[in-house]
C-alpha positions in Angstrom: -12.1 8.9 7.2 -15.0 10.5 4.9 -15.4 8.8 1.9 -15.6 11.7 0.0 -11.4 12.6 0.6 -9.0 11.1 -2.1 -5.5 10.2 -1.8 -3.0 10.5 -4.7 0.9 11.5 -5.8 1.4 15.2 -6.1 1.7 16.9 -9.3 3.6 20.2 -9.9 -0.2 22.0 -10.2 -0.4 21.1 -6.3 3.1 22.4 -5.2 1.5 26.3 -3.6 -1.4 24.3 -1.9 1.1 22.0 -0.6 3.1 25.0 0.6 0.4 27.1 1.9 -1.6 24.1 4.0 1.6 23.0 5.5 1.9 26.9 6.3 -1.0 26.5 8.0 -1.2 23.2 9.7 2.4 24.3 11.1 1.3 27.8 12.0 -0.4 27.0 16.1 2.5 23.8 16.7 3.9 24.6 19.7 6.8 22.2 18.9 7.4 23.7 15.0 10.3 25.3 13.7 7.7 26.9 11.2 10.1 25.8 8.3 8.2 22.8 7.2 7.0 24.1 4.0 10.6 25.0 3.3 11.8 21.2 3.6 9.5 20.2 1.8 10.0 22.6 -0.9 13.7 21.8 -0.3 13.6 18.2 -0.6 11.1 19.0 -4.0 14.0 21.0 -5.5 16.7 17.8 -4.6 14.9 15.6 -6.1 14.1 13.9 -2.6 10.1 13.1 -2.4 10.8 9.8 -2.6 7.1 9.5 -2.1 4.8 13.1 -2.1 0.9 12.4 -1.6 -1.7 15.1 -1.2 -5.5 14.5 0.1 -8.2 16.1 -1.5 -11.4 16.5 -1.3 -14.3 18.6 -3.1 -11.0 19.2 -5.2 -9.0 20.7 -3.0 -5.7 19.7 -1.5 -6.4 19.5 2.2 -3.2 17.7 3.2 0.2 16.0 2.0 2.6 13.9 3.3 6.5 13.6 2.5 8.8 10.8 2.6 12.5 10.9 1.6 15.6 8.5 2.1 18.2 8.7 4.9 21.2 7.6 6.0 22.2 5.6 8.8 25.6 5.3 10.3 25.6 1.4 10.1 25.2 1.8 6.5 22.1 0.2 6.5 19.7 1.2 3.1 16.5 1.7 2.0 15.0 3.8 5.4 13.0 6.5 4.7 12.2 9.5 6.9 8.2 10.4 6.9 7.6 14.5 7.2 6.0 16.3 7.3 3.0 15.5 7.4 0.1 18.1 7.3 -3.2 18.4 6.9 -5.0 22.3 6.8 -6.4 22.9 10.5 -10.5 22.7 9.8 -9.8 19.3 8.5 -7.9 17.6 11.2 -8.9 15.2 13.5 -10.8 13.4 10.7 -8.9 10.8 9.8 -6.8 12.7 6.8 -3.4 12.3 8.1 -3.7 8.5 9.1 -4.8 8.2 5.6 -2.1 9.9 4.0 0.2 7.6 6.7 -1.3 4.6 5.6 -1.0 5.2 2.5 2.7 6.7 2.4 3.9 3.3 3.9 2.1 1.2 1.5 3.8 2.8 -1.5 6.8 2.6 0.9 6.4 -0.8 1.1 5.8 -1.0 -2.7 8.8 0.8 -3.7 11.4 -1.7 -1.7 11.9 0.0 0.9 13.5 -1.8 4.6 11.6 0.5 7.1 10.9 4.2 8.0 11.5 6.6 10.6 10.2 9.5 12.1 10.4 12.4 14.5 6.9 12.6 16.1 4.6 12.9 18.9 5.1 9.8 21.6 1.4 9.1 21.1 0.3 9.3 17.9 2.9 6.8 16.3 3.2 4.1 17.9 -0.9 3.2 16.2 1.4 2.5 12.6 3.3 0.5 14.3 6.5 2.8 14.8 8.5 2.3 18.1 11.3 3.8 19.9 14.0 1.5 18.9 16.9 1.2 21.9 20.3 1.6 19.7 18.8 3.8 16.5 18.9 7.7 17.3 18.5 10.7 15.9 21.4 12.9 17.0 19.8 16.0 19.0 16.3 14.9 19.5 15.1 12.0 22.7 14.6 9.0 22.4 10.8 9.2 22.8 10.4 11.1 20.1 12.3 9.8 17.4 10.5 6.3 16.2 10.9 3.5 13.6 9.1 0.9 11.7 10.7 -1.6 9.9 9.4 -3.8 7.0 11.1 -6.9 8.0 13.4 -8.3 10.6 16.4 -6.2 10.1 16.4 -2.9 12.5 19.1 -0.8 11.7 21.8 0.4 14.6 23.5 3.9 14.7 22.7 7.2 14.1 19.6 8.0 11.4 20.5 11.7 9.2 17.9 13.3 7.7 18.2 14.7 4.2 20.1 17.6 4.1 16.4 19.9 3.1 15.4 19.9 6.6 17.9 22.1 7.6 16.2 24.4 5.3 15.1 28.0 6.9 13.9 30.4 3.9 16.6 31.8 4.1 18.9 31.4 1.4 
């Protein structure tokens, strides 16, 4: 990662940079539902960022990541879901959104919590340390692409839901 980007918790004078990079990091995802900035927004307005970090550099916000808590059917606690995660096109590929991964599951980490778990590309995860975990699903999506990473020897079994916000469409 350059030297030069810095890592740090959102504050409210970051919220329409936030919204318009994950606009545009979303905006060529084959795989989007294009609603991204509208979970995160949604998740804002709940009270649900458990953890919100933006990236900047030459003072500008350039990406953000978003964690927030979710349930599991076994009643397991303290799992966190991680996303979105974006980071404005001309800056990708440079080591931004590992930062702002690393990062996010430090202060993860920090806060207590038992693990985290994602909806992501099969590829890209697994380098954090997130696997496919045989018995933990996430209702509606496969297997390889819903991953988890936990923080110590308990994995929880059942079904993982989201926070409500990402059903969140723009539209009400």
């Amino acid at each position: 990662m350059e030297a030069n980007i810095a890592i740090r918790e959102e504050t409210a004078a970051d919220i329409d940079a936030i919204h318009d990079l994950t606009v545009a990091a979303f905006r060529e995802m084959e795989h989007s539902s294009y609603t991204e900035q509208f979970i995160v927004a949604e998740l804002r307005a709940a009270g649900a960022l458990a953890v919100s970090l933006v990236a900047k550099r030459e003072g500008r916000v350039v990406g953000h990541i978003a964690f927030s808590p979710v349930s599991v059917s076994d009643d397991t606690t303290g799992w966190y879901g991680l996303g979105p995660v974006s980071v404005l096109p001309e800056y990708q590929r440079q080591g931004i959104g590992k930062a702002l991964i690393e990062e996010g599951l430090a202060r993860l980490q920090a806060i207590g919590a038992q693990g985290c778990c994602l909806v992501g590309h099969p590829e890209y995860y697994v380098k954090f340390g997130f696997r496919n975990v045989p018995g933990l699903v996430y209702e509606g999506v496969p297997a390889e692409y819903f991953f988890a990473l936990s923080f110590g020897d308990h994995v929880p079994q059942g079904s993982v839901t989201f926070h409500e916000a990402f059903l969140a469409d723009g539209q009400s």
